[in-house]
C-alpha positions as YAML, in Angstrom:
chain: A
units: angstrom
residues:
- id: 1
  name: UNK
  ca: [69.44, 48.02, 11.63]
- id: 2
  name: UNK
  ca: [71.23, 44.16, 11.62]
- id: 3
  name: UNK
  ca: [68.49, 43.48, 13.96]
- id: 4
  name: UNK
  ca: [65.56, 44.74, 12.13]
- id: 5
  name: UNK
  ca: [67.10, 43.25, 9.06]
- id: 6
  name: UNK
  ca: [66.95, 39.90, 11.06]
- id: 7
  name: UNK
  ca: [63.82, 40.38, 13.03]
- id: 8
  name: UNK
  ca: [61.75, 40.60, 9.41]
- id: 9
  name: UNK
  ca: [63.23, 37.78, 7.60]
- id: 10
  name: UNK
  ca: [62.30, 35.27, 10.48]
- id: 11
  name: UNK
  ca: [58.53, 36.90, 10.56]
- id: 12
  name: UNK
  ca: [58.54, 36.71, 6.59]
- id: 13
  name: UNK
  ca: [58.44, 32.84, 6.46]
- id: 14
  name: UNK
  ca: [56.29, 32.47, 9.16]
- id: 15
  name: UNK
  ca: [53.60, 34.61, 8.19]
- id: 16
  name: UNK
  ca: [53.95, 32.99, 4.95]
- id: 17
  name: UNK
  ca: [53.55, 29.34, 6.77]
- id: 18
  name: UNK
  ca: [50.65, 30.55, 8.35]
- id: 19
  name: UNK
  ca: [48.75, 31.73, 5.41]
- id: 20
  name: UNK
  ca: [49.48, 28.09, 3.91]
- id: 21
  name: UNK
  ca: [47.86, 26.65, 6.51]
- id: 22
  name: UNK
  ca: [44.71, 28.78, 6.77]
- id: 23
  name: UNK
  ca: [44.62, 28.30, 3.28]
- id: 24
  name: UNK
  ca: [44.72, 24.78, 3.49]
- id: 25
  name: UNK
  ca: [42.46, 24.39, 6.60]
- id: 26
  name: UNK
  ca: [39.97, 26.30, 4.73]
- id: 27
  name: UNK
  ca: [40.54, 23.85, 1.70]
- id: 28
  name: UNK
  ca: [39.74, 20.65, 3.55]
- id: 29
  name: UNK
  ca: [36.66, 22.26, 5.51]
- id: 30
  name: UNK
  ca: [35.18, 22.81, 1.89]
- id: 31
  name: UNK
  ca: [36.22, 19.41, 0.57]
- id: 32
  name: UNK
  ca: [34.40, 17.90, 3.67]
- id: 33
  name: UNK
  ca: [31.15, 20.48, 3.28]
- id: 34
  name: UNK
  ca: [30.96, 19.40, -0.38]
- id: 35
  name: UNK
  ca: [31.30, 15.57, 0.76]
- id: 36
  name: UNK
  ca: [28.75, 15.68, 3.07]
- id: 37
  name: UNK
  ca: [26.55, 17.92, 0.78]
- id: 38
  name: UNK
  ca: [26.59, 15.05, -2.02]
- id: 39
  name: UNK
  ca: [26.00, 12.23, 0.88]
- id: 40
  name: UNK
  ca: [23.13, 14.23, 1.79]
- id: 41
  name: UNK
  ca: [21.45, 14.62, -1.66]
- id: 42
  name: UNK
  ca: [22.37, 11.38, -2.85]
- id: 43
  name: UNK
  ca: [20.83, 9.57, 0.25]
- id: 44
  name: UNK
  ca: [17.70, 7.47, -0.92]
- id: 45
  name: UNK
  ca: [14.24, 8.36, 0.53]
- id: 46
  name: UNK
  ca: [12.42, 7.06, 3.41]
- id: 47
  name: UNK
  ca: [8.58, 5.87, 2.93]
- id: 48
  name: UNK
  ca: [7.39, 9.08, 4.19]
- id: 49
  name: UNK
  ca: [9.61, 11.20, 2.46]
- id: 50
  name: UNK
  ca: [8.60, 9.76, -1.17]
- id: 51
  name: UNK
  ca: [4.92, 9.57, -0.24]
- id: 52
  name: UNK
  ca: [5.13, 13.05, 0.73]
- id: 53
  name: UNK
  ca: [6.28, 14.08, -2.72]
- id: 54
  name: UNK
  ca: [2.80, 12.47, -4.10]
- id: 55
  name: UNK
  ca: [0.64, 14.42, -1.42]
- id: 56
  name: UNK
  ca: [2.49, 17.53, -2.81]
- id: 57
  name: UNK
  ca: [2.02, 16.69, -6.26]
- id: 58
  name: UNK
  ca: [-2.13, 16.63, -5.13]
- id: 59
  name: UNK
  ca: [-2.66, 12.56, -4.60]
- id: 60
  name: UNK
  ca: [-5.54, 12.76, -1.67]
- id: 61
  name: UNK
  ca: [-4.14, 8.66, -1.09]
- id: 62
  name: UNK
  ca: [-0.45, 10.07, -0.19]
- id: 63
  name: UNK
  ca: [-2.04, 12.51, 2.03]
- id: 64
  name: UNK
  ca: [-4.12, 10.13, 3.85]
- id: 65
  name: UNK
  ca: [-0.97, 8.13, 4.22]
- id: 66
  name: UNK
  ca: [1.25, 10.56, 5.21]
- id: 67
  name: UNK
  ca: [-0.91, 11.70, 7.97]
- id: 68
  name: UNK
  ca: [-1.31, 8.21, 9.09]
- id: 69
  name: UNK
  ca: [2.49, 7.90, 9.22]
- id: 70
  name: UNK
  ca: [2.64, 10.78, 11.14]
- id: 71
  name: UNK
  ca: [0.22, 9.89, 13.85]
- id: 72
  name: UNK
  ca: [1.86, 6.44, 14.40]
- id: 73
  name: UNK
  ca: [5.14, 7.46, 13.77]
- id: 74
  name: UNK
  ca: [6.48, 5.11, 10.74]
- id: 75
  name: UNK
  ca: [7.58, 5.43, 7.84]
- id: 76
  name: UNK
  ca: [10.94, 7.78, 8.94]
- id: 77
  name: UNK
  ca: [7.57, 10.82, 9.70]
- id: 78
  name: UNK
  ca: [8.85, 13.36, 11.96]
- id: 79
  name: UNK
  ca: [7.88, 14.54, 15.06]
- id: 80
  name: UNK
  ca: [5.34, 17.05, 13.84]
- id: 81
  name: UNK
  ca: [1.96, 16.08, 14.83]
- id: 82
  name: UNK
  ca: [0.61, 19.83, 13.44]
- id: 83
  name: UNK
  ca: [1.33, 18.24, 9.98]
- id: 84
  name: UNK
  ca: [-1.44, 15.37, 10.50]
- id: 85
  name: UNK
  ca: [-4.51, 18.06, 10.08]
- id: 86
  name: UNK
  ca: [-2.29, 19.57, 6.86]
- id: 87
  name: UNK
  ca: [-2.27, 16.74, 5.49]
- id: 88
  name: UNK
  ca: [-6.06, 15.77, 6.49]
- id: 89
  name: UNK
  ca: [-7.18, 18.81, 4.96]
- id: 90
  name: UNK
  ca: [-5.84, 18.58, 1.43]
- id: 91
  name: UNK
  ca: [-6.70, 15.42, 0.67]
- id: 92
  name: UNK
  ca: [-10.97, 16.12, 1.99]
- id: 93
  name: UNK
  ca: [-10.33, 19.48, -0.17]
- id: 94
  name: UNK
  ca: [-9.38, 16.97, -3.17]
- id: 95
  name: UNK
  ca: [-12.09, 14.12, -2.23]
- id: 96
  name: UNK
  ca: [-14.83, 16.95, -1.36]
- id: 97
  name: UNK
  ca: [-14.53, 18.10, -5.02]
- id: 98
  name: UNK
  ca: [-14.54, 14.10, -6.64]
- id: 99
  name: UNK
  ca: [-17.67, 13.27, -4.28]
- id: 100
  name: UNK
  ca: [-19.45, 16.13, -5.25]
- id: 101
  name: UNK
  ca: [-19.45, 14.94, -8.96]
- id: 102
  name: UNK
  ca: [-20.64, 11.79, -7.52]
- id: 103
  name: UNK
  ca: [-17.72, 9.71, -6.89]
- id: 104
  name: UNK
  ca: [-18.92, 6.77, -4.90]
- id: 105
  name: UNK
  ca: [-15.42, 5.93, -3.93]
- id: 106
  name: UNK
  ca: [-13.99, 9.65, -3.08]
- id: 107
  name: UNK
  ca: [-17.23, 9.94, -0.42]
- id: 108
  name: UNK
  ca: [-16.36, 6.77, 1.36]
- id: 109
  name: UNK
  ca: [-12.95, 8.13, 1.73]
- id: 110
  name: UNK
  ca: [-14.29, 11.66, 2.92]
- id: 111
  name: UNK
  ca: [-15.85, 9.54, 5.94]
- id: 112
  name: UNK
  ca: [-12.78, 7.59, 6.71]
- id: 113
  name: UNK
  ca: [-11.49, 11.37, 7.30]
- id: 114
  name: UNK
  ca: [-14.40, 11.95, 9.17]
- id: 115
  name: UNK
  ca: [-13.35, 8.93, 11.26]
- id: 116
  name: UNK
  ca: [-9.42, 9.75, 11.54]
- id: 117
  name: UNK
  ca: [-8.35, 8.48, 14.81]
- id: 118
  name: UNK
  ca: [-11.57, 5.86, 15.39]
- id: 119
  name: UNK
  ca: [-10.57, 2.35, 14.83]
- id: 120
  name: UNK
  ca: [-13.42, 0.67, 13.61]
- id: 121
  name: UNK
  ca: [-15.96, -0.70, 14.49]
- id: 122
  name: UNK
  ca: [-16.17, 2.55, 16.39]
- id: 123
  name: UNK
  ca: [-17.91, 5.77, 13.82]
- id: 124
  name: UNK
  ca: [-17.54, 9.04, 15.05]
- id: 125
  name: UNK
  ca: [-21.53, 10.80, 14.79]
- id: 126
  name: UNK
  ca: [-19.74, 12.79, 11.54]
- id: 127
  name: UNK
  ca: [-18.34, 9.65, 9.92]
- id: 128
  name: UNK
  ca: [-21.10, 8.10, 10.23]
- id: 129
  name: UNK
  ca: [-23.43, 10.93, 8.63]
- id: 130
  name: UNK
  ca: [-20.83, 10.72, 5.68]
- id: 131
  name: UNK
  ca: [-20.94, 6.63, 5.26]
- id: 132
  name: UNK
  ca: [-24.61, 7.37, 5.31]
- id: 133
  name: UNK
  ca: [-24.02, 10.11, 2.36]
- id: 134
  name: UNK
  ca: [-21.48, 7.84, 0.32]
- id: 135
  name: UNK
  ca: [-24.04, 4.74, 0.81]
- id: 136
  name: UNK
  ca: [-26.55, 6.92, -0.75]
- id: 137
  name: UNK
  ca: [-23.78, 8.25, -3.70]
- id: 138
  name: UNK
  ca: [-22.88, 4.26, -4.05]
- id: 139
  name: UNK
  ca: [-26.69, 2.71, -4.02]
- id: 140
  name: UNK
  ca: [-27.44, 5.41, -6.93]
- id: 141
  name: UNK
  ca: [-24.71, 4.85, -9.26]
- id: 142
  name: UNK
  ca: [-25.33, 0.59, -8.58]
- id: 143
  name: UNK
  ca: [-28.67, 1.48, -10.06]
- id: 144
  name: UNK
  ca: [-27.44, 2.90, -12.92]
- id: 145
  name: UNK
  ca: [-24.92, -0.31, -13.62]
- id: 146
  name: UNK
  ca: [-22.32, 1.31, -12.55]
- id: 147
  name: UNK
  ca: [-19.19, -1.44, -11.43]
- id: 148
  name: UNK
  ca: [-17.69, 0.62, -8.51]
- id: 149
  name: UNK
  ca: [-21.09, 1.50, -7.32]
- id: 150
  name: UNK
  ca: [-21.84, -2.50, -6.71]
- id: 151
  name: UNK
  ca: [-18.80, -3.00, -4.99]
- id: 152
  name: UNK
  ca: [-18.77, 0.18, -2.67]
- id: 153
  name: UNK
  ca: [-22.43, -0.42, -1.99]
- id: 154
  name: UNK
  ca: [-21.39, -4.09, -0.94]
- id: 155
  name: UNK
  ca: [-18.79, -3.28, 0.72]
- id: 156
  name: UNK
  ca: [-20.76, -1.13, 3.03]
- id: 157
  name: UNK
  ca: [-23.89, -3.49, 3.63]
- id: 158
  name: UNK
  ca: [-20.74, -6.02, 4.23]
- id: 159
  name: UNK
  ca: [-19.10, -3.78, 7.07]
- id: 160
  name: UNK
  ca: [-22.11, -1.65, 8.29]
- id: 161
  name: UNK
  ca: [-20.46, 1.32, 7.19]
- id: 162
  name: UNK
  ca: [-23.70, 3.80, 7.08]
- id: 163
  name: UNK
  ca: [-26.07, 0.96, 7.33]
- id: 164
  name: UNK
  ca: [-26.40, -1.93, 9.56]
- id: 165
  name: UNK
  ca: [-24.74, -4.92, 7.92]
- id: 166
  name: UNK
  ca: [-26.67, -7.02, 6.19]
- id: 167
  name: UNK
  ca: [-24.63, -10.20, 4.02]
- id: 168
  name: UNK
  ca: [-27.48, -11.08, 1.53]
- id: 169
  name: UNK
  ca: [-27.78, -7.68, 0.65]
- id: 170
  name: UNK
  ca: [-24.16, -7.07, 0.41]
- id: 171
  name: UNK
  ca: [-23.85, -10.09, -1.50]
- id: 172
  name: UNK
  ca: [-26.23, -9.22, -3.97]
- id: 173
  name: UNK
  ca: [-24.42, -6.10, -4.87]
- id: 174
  name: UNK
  ca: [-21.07, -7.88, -4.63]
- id: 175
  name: UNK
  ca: [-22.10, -10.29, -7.24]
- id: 176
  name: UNK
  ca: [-23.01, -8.15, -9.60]
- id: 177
  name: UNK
  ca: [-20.12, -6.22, -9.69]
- id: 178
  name: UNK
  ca: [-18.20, -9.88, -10.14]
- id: 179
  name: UNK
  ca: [-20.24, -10.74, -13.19]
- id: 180
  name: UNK
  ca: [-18.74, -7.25, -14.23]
- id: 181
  name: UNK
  ca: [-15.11, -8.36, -13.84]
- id: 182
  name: UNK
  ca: [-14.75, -6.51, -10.17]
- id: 183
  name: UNK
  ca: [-11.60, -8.90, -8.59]
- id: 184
  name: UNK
  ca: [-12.03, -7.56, -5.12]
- id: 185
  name: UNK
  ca: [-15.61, -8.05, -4.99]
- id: 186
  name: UNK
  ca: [-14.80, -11.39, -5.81]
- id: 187
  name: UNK
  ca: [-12.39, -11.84, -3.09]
- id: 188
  name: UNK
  ca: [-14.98, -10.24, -0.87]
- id: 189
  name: UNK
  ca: [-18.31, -11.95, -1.83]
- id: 190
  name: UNK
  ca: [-15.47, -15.74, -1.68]
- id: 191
  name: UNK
  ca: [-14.70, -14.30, 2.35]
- id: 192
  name: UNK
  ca: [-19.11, -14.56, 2.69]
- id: 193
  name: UNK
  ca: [-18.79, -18.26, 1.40]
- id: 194
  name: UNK
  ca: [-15.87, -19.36, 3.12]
- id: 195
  name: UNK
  ca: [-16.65, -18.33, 6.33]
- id: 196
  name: UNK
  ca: [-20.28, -18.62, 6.00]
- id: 197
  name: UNK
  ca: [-21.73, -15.78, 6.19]
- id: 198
  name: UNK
  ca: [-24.06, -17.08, 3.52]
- id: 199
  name: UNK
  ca: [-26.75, -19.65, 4.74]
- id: 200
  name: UNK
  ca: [-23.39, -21.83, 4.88]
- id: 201
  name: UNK
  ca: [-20.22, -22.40, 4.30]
- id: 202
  name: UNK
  ca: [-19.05, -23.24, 0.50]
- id: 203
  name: UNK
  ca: [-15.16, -23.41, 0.15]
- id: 204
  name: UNK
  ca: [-15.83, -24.78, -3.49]
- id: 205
  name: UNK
  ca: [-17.67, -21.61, -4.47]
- id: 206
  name: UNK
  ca: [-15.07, -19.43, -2.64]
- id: 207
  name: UNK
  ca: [-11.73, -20.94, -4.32]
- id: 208
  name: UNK
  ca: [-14.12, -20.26, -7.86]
- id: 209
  name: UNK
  ca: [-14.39, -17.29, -6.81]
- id: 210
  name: UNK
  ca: [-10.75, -16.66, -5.62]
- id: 211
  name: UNK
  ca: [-9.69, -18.28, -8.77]
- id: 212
  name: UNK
  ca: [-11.71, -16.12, -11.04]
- id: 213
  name: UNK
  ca: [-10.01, -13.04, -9.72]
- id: 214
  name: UNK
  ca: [-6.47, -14.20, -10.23]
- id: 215
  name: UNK
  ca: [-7.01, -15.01, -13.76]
- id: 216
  name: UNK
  ca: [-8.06, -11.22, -14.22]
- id: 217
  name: UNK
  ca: [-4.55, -10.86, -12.71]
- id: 218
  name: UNK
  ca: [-5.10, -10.01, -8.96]
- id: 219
  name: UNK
  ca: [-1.74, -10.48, -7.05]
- id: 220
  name: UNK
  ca: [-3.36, -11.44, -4.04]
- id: 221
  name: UNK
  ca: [-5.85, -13.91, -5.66]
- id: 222
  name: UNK
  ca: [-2.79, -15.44, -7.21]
- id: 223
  name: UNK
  ca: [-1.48, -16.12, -3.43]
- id: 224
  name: UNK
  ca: [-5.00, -17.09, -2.18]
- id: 225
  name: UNK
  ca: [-5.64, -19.72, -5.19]
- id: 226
  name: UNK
  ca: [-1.77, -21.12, -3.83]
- id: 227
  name: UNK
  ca: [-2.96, -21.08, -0.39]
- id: 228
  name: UNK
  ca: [-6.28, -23.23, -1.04]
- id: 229
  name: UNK
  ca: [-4.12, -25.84, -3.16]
- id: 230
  name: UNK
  ca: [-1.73, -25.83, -0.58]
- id: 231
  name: UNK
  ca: [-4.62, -26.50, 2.41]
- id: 232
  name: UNK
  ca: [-6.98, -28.10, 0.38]
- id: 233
  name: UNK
  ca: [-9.79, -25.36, 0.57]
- id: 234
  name: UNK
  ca: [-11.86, -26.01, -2.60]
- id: 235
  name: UNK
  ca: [-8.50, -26.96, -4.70]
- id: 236
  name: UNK
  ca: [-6.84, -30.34, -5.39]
- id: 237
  name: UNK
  ca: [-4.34, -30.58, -2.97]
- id: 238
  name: UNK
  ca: [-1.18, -29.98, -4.31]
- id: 239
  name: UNK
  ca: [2.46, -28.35, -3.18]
- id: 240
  name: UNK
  ca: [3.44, -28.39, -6.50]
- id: 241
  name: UNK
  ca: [0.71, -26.23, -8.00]
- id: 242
  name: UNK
  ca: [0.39, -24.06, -5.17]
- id: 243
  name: UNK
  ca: [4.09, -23.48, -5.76]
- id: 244
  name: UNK
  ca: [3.34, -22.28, -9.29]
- id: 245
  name: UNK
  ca: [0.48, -20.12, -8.59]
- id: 246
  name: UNK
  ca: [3.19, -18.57, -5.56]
- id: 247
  name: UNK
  ca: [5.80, -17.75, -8.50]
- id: 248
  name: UNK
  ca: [2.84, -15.99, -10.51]
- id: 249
  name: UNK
  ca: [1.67, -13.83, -7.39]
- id: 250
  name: UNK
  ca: [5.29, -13.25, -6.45]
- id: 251
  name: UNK
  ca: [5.95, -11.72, -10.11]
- id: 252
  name: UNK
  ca: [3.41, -9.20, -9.34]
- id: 253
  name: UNK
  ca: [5.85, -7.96, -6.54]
- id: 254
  name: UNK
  ca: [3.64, -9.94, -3.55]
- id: 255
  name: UNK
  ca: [6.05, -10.47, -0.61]
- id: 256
  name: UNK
  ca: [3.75, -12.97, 1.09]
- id: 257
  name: UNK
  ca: [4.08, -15.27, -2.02]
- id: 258
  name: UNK
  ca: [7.81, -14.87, -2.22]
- id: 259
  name: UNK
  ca: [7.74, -16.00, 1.55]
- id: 260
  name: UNK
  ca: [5.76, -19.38, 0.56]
- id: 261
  name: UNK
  ca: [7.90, -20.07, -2.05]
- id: 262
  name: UNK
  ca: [10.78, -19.83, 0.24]
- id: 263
  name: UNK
  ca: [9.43, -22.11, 2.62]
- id: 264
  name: UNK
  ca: [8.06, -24.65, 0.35]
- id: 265
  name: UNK
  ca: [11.97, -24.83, -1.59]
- id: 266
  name: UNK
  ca: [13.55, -26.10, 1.29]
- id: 267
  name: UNK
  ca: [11.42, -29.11, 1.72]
- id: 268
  name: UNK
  ca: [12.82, -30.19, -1.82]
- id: 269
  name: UNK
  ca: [15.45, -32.05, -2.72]
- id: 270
  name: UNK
  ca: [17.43, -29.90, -5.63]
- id: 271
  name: UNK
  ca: [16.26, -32.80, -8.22]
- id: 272
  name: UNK
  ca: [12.66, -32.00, -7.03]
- id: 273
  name: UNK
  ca: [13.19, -28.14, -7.26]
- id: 274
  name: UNK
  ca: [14.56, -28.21, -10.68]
- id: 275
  name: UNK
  ca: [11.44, -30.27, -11.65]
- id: 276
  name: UNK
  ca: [9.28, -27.86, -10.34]
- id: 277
  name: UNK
  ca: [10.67, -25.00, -12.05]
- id: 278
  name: UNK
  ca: [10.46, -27.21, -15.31]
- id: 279
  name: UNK
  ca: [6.98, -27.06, -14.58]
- id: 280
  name: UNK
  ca: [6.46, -23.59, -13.58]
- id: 281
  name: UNK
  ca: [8.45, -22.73, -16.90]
- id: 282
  name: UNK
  ca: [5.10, -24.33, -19.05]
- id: 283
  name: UNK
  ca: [2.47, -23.28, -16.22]
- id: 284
  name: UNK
  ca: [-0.50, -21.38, -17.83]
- id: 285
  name: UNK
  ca: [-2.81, -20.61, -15.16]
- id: 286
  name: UNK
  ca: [-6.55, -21.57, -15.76]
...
């Protein structure tokens, strides 16, 4: 009996001890699930990962790009190739529907589909058949003074997409839509005069150009109009200005232009650079 007596008090307190610890094993293993849980969900998203929240919400661009991110691999895409013709497929399902109501722009995106995996200037036989068919959507709505039909339409004379290219005629389109107010047609039609594709060469007419579309409030014209002060393309030479004109373009989030303006501070003195920024605090662009 003494020994019974003595055999169940000693497995009392260790039972009990053991039952702590399981308890308290099973109490950290939650503590770390729930920590890792909350590390997970608070983790920011990758590039694909928030475009792919777009395609879902029906934007035929974040389809386009998520299937491009997936074929090349960037943007944190995973390894599931089967996704790229997923992806494909909604956003021709969306475009299809916009070019059928004569969107010039949604049918010269339904051929870039067409051409997935062609670098250009190579056309698949379909894209080109749908260039053809978006020329054709593009030409028609120019005629009827539509903006984004001049610029499409000059676009494609300007790259032969659907035609063969043909600079006088794309220029005539792309000027039109620049009297409307287009910017990039009037970065476009100022790449024709620069690198004269005209009858010649005109860098004065080009940094007009250039110029015109950053004071609609292109970010990239902003850059460009820096870039000819700063090389003397059809602008007054000037660091100074071209500085400026950097500060404006890298407002507008351009990278490039924060770059410039990088480079271009540490050739000044601090007594220059505070000038400078004196100036840039008065700067109206015109």
């Amino acid at each position: 009996m003494l020994n019974d007596l003595t055999s169940s008090s000693l497995f009392l307190p260790l039972g009990l001890f053991i039952a702590l610890a399981v308890a308290l094993v099973l109490l950290v293993w939650n503590m770390v699930a729930e920590l890792t849980h909350r590390r997970l969900k608070s983790r920011p998203l990758n590039t694909y990962q928030r475009t792919r929240r777009k395609a879902k919400a029906g934007d035929p661009k974040a389809c386009m790009a998520c299937a491009e991110m997936l074929e090349k691999g960037t943007g944190g895409a995973p390894d599931k190739p089967h996704l790229i013709h997923y992806y494909l497929n909604r956003a021709f399902t969306i475009w299809y529907g916009m070019a059928r109501q004569g969107d010039g722009y949604a049918a010269l995106k339904l051929a870039e589909i067409c051409n997935f995996g062609h670098t250009y200037p190579k056309f698949s036989k379909y894209a080109d058949r749908a260039y053809r068919a978006a020329l054709a959507v593009n030409e028609a709505n120019a005629a009827a003074g539509d903006i984004n039909g001049c610029a499409y339409a000059g676009y494609q004379y300007r790259y032969g997409l659907g035609c063969a290219t043909d600079y006088d005629t794309a220029a005539m389109y792309l000027e039109r839509a620049a009297d409307m107010g287009h910017a990039a047609s009037m970065k476009l039609l100022a790449d024709l005069y620069l690198n004269g594709l005209k009858p010649r060469p005109d860098p004065v007419t080009a940094a007009r150009l250039v110029r015109q579309a950053a004071l609609i409030g292109d970010p990239e014209a902003l850059e460009r109009v820096g870039d000819n002060h700063l090389d003397n393309t059809g602008e007054v030479a000037s660091r100074e200005l071209a500085y400026c004109w950097y500060a404006l373009a890298a407002r507008k989030g351009r990278r490039q232009a924060m770059r410039k303006l990088e480079t271009l501070e540490q050739d000044w003195t601090p007594k220059q650079l505070r000038d400078i920024q004196d100036r840039l605090a008065t700067f109206v662009p015109a």
